[in-house]
Structure formats: structure tokens, C-alpha cells
C-alpha positions in Angstrom: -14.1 19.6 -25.9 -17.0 16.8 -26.1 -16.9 13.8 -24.0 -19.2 10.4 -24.7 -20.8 10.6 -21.9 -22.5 13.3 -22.9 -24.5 10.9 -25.9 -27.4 10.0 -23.9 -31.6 10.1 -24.8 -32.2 6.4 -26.4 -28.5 5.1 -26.7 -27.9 1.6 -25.9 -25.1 0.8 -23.7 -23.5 -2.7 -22.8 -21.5 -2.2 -19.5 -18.4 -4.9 -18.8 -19.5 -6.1 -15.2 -17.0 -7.7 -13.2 -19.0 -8.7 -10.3 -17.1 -5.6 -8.0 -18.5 -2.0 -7.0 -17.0 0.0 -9.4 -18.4 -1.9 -12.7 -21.7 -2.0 -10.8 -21.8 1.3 -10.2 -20.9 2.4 -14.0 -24.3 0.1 -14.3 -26.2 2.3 -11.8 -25.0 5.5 -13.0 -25.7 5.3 -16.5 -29.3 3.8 -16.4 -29.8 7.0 -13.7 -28.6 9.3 -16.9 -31.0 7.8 -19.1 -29.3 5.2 -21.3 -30.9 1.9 -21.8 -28.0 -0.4 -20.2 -27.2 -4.0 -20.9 -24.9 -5.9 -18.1 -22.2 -8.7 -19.7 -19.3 -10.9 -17.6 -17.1 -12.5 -19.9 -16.2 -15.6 -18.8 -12.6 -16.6 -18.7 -11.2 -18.7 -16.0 -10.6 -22.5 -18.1 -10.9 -24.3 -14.3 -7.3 -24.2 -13.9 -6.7 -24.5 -10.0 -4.8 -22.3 -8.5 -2.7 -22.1 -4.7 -4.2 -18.5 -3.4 -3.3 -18.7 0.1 -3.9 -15.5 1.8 -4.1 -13.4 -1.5 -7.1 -11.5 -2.7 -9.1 -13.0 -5.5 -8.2 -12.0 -9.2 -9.3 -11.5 -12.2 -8.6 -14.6 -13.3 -9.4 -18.0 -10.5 -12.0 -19.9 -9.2 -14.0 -16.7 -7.5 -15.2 -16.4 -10.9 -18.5 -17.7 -10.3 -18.7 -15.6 -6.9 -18.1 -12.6 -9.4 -20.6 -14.0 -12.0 -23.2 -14.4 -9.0 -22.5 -10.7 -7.6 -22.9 -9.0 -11.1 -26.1 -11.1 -11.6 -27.5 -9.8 -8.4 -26.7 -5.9 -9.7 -28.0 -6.3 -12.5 -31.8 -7.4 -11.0 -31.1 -4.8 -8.8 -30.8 -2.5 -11.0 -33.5 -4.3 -13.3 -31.3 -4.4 -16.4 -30.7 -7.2 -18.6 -27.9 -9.2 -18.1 -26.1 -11.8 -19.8 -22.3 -14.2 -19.5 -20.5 -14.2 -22.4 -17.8 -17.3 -22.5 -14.1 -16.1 -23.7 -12.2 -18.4 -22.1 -10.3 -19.7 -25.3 -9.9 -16.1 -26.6 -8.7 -15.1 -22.9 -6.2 -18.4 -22.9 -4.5 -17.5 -26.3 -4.4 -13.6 -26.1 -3.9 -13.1 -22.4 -2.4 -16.3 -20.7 -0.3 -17.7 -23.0 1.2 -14.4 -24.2 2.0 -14.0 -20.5 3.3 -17.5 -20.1 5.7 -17.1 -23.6 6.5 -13.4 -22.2 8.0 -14.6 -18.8 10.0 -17.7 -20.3 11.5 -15.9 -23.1 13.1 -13.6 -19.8 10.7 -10.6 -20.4 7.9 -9.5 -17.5 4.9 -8.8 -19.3 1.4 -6.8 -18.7 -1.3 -8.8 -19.1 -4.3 -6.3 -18.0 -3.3 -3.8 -21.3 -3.1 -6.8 -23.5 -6.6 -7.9 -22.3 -8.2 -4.3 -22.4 -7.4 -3.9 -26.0 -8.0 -7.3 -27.5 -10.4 -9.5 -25.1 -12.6 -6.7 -22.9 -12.5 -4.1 -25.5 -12.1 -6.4 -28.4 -13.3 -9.6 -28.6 -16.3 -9.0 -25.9 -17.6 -6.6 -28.2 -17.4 -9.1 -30.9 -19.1 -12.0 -29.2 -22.1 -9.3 -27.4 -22.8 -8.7 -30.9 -22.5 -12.1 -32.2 -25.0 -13.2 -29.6 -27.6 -10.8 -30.9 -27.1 -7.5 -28.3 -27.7 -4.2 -29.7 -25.7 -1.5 -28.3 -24.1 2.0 -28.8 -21.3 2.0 -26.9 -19.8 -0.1 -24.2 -18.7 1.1 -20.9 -16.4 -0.2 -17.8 -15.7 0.3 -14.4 -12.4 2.0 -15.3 -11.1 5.1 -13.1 -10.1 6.9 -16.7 -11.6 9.8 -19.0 -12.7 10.1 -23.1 -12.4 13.5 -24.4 -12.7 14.3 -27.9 -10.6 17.4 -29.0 -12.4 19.3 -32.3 -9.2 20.6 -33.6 -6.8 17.5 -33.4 -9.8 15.5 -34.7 -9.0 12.7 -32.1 -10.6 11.2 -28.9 -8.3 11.7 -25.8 -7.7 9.2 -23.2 -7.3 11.4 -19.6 -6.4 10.7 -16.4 -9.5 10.0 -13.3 -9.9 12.3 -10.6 -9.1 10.5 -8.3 -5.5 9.7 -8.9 -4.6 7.0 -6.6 -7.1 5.0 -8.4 -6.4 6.2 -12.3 -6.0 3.5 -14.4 -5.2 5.0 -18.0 -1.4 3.1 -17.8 -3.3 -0.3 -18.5 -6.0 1.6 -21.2 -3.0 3.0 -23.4 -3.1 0.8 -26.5 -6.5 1.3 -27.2 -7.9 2.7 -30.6 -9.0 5.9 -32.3 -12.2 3.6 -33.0 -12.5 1.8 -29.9 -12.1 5.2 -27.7 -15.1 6.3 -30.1 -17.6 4.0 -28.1 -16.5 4.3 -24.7 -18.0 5.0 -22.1 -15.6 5.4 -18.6 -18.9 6.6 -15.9 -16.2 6.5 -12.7 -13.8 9.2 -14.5 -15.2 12.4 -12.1 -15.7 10.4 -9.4 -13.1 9.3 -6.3 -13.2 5.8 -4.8 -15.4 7.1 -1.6 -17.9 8.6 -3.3 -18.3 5.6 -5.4 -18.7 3.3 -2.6 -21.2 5.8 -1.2 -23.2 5.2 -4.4 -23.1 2.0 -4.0 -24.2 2.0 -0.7 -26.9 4.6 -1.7 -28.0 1.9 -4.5 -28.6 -0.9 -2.2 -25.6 -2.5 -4.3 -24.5 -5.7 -1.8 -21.3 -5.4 -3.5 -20.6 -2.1 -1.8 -18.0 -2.8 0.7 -16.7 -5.9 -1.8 -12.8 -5.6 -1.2 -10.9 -4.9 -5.0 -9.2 -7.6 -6.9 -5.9 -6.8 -6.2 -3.9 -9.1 -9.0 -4.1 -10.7 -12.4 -3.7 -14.3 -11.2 -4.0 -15.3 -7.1 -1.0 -17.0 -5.5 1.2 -18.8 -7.2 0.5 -18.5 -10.9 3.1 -21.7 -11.8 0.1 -23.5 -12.9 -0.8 -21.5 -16.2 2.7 -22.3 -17.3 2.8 -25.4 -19.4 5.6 -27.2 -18.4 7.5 -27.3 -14.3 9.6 -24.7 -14.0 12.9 -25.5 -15.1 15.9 -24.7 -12.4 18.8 -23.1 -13.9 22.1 -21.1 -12.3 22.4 -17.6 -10.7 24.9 -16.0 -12.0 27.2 -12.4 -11.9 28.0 -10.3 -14.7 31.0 -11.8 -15.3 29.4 -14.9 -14.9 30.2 -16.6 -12.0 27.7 -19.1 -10.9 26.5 -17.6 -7.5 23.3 -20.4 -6.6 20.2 -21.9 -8.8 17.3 -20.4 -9.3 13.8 -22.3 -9.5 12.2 -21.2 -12.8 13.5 -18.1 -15.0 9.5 -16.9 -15.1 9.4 -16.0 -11.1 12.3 -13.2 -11.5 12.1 -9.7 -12.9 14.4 -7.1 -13.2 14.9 -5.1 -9.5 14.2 -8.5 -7.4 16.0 -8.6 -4.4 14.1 -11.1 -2.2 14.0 -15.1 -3.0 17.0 -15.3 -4.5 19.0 -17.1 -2.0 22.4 -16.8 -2.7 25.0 -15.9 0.2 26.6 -12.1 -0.5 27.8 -9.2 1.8 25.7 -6.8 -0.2 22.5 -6.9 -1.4 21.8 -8.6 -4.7 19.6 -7.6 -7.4 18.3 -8.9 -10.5 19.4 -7.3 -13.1 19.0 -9.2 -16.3 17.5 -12.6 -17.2 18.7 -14.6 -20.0 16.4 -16.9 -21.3 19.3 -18.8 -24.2 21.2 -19.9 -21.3 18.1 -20.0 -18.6 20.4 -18.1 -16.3 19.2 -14.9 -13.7 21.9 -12.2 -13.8 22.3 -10.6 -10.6 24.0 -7.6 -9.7 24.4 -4.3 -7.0 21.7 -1.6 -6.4 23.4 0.6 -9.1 23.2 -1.8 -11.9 19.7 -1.3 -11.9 19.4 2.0 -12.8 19.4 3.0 -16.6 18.6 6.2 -18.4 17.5 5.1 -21.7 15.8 2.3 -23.4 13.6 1.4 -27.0 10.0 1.5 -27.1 8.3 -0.4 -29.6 4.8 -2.1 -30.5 3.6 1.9 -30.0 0.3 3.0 -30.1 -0.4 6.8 -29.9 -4.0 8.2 -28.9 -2.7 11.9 -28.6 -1.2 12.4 -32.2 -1.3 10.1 -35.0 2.6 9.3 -34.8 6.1 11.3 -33.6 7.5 13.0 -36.5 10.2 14.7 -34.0 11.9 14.8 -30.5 9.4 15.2 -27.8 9.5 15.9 -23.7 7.3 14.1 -22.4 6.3 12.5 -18.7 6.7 8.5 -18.8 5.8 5.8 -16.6 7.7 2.5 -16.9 5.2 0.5 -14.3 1.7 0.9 -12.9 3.5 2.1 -9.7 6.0 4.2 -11.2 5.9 7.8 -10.5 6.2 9.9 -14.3 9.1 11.5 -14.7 10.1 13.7 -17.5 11.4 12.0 -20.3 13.2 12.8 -24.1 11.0 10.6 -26.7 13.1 10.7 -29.7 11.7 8.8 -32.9 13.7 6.3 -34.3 11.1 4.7 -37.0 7.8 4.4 -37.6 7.6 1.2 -35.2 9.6 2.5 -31.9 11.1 5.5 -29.8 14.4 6.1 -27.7 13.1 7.4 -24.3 15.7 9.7 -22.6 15.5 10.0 -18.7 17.3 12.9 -17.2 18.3 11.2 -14.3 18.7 7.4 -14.2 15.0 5.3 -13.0 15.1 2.3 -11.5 13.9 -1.6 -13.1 13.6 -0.4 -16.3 12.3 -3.8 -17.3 11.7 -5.5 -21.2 8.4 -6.7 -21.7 6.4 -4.0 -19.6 4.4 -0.9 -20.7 5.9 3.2 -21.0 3.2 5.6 -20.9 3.7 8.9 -21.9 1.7 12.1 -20.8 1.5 15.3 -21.3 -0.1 16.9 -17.9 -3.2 14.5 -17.8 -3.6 13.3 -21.6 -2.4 10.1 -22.4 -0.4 11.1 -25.6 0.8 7.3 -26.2 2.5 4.3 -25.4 4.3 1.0 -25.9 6.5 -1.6 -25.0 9.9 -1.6 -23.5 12.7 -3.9 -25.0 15.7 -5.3 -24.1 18.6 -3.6 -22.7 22.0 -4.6 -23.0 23.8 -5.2 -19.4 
């Protein structure tokens, strides 16, 4: 095996700095190997305002310019150059309004994969270049691994060492090419000994608490239009109560759906033709089976046959073994042996084989 990291000497590197410790700490660590390191923030909050009342900042709000402010200070720090790049439209039509058509079509989408392969791994790239930067490779704050294997010919996306913080889930859909120039500095390292670096560093982002979610609060305001009220309803389809806006339920959601029943209700489907929630019992959320589509494979160039394989249906899932049959070039029946919980259309399956990242894609919809 060879690994990026190992291309030092002269290389140029342009590191994606959020503003927190762990993207300023890929900074500090790779000028201390010996690359020659650019710092860049894209830019992408539009000024939207947002309700965050007692929710930690995200990626995307008003503490933008408190994360703009931080990474500038790391990067004098440091002494490297440093530089904002603006991506706010590219961030708007990729990531937010994909999310917003996602949710009101009755899907629950993942915005931070979408925006790793097209706007931080994408279109940053672009722009840097655009705006005169020269550079090798780029490089992230991301808890992940590259690998390149000689005799598959193919860069390999692995898992961190520290697994409570491993974040190849959201880096799944990214290219042959783009894993070619990138550069993951955190991958050997565990969230302690990152803030020790920090501290070590004279970072002032140090003890900086993590962005815990994609918007803050209450994220009705990207929406374009007030949530529209529709009914509740059973599987047979008695109405049961309204609900306030098909985009704030997904699949498993037990709490805020106020409607009066002796046992516990569940969402279970949304139905975006009639703008209806479907509710059911615990056990009508458990499937064993859905279709994968939009795939992406890092591990092999495509499926040519029936595969077990460990899958992950959400960032918080636990992997459990799964049957990945091809059905065509463009998606997969996934096979559970026992039944998993919230299987849910519109969010990511990652597939791995120990710690590889052998592919992924998206989940559709399941009939009731």
C-alpha cells in the first residue's frame, strides 16, 4: 500500500479550513511534515436568518464570520497564507435546494455527502484555482483514510482510528480522481490527541466545541414557501390529526406528531402526492430489503455479482451484514438478514468490507 500523505518535499497543499480544531490542526500538521500549505473557507451562508435557540452552531448560519475570523487567526498562527473563497450560489443550488426539493418530495436527504463531493471537494477546488492558487492536493479536517492499493489499481477510502469520530459515511461518493489529491492528516489520530495538538500549537480554537448539525434550529427558513399543513393518516387511511409541513417528518419519528393513540405511533411513510404523513406501530418500521441507486463504488469499479457486505443506512447506524445483489448498472438490492429499523428513501447506504469503504448510494422508496 501507498497513502498521499506520504507525497511530501515541495508539494503544495490547499487545506479546507472551517474555522474548528480539527481543519486547523490538518493546517498545523502538514506545514510540520514539510508541505508548503495554503488555508481557504468557502463561504456559504446567503444571510438567511435562522431561529438557533439553544443548538450548537452549524455549518451553515450566521457563526459564519465567527468561523471565518477563527480560521484567519490559525492561519497567522501558523504563518500560512490564507484566503475566503465565496460559494454561496454553488452552496444554494447544490446543497440547500437539493435538500429543500428532497424533504418536500417526502424523501430525508444528506446534505453533508452531497456537499463533500460537489461544493468542498468540487467546486472549491474549482474556484482556488480560478482565483490563481497553485496546489497539489487539497486536504480537510476529515476523521477518514486514502490508501492506494497497487494491484486493484485504485485509491481506497478507510475508516479513522478513532472510530467514534470516523466520517467515511459522508466521504462515500467521492471519485477515483478526487481521492487521487487528497489529503485526510486526522486519519491516525483520535479526537484527544488532536485537541492536545492543538493546544500544543497555541491554536485558540483548541477547546472550540464541534458543529454538531447541518443547519441550527429550525431550518423552515431555507424552504421557499410556509410549510403547508396536511392530514395524518393510518395505513388504511384513516385521518388520525394534521401535521404542520411534510418536510419536518422522517421515517421512524415518534415524537411531535400529536395525535391521541393507546400505542405508540410511528412514521412510517410520507406521501408527498397527497401531502399526507403515514403513521403506523413499531413493527411497521422495520424492513429487510430496499434499492440502492445513484451508486458510486471506490473499492471496485462496479458489482458484476452478489456480494456480502456490512451496510450502514445512517451516520448513526451500526453496519450490519448485508446481501448486495446487482440489479443494473445504476442500482443494488441490499438484503438484511434480520429486519433494521428506518430504512428511510432519500439517505445514504455505505457498504464496507472490514474498514474499506467498498461503495455507496442512495436508498429509494419502499412500498408500505
Amino acid at each position: 500500500m501507498k497513502t498521499n500523505i506520504n507525497e511530501k518535499g515541495t508539494c503544495k497543499v490547499l487545506v479546507a479550513m472551517s474555522g474548528g480544531v480539527d481543519s486547523s490542526v490538518a493546517a498545523a500538521l502538514l506545514k510540520e511534515q514539510g508541505y508548503q500549505v495554503t488555508g481557504v473557507t468557502m463561504k456559504i451562508w446567503d444571510g438567511t436568518p435562522l431561529a438557533k435557540k439553544g443548538v450548537h452552531h452549524g455549518c451553515y448560519g450566521p457563526e459564519e464570520e465567527e468561523d471565518i475570523e477563527d480560521a484567519r487567526k490559525v492561519a497567522q498562527t501558523l504563518g500560512i497564507p490564507y484566503q475566503v473563497i465565496d460559494l454561496t450560489s454553488q452552496y444554494k443550488s447544490v446543497v440547500l435546494d437539493y435538500f429543500c426539493e428532497e424533504y418536500l418530495s417526502g424523501r430525508t436527504p444528506n446534505p453533508c455527502a452531497r456537499c463533500n463531493q460537489i461544493v468542498k471537494f468540487g467546486a472549491l477546488v474549482e474556484r482556488a484555482r480560478d482565483a490563481g492558487l497553485d496546489f497539489d492536493f487539497i486536504a480537510s479536517g476529515h476523521y477518514a483514510r486514502v490508501d492506494y492499493d497497487d494491484k486493484l489499481k485504485r485509491y481506497l477510502l478507510k475508516k479513522a482510528k478513532d472510530i467514534s469520530k470516523d466520517q467515511t459515511y459522508f466521504l462515500y461518493s467521492l471519485s477515483q480522481e478526487q481521492l487521487s489529491r487528497l489529503l485526510f492528516p486526522l486519519g491516525n489520530y483520535t479526537k484527544a490527541e488532536i485537541r492536545e495538538i492543538a493546544s500544543r500549537y497555541g491554536l485558540q480554537v483548541a477547546d472550540k466545541p464541534d458543529s454538531q448539525n447541518f443547519i441550527p434550529g429550525d431550518y423552515s427558513a431555507v424552504f421557499p414557501a410556509q410549510p403547508e399543513p396536511g392530514p395524518i393518516m393510518d395505513k388504511e387511511g384513516k385521518v388520525l390529526g394534521q401535521h404542520r409541513g411534510i418536510q419536518f417528518y422522517t421515517i421512524g419519528q415518534r415524537k411531535g406528531l400529536g395525535i391521541p393513540s393507546q400505542e405508540a405511533s410511528y412514521v412510517i411513510a410520507t406521501n408527498a402526492a397527497r401531502n399526507a404523513v403515514i403513521v403506523g406501530h413499531r413493527n411497521d418500521i422495520f424492513k429487510d430489503d430496499f434499492i440502492a441507486n445513484k451508486l458510486n463504488w471506490i473499492a471496485t469499479r462496479d458489482l458484476c455479482e452478489p456480494v456480502v457486505l456490512k451496510a450502514r443506512i445512517r451516520s448513526s447506524h451500526k453496519e450490519v451484514e448485508a446481501l448486495v445483489t446487482p440489479i443494473d448498472d445504476e442500482s443494488v438490492l441490499v438484503k438484511f438478514k434480520e429486519p433494521q429499523m428506518a430504512i428511510t428513501p432519500g439517505q445514504v447506504v455505505v457498504f464496507y468490507n472490514k474498514d474499506t469503504v467498498v461503495g455507496g448510494g442512495i436508498i429509494e422508496n419502499l412500498p408500505l
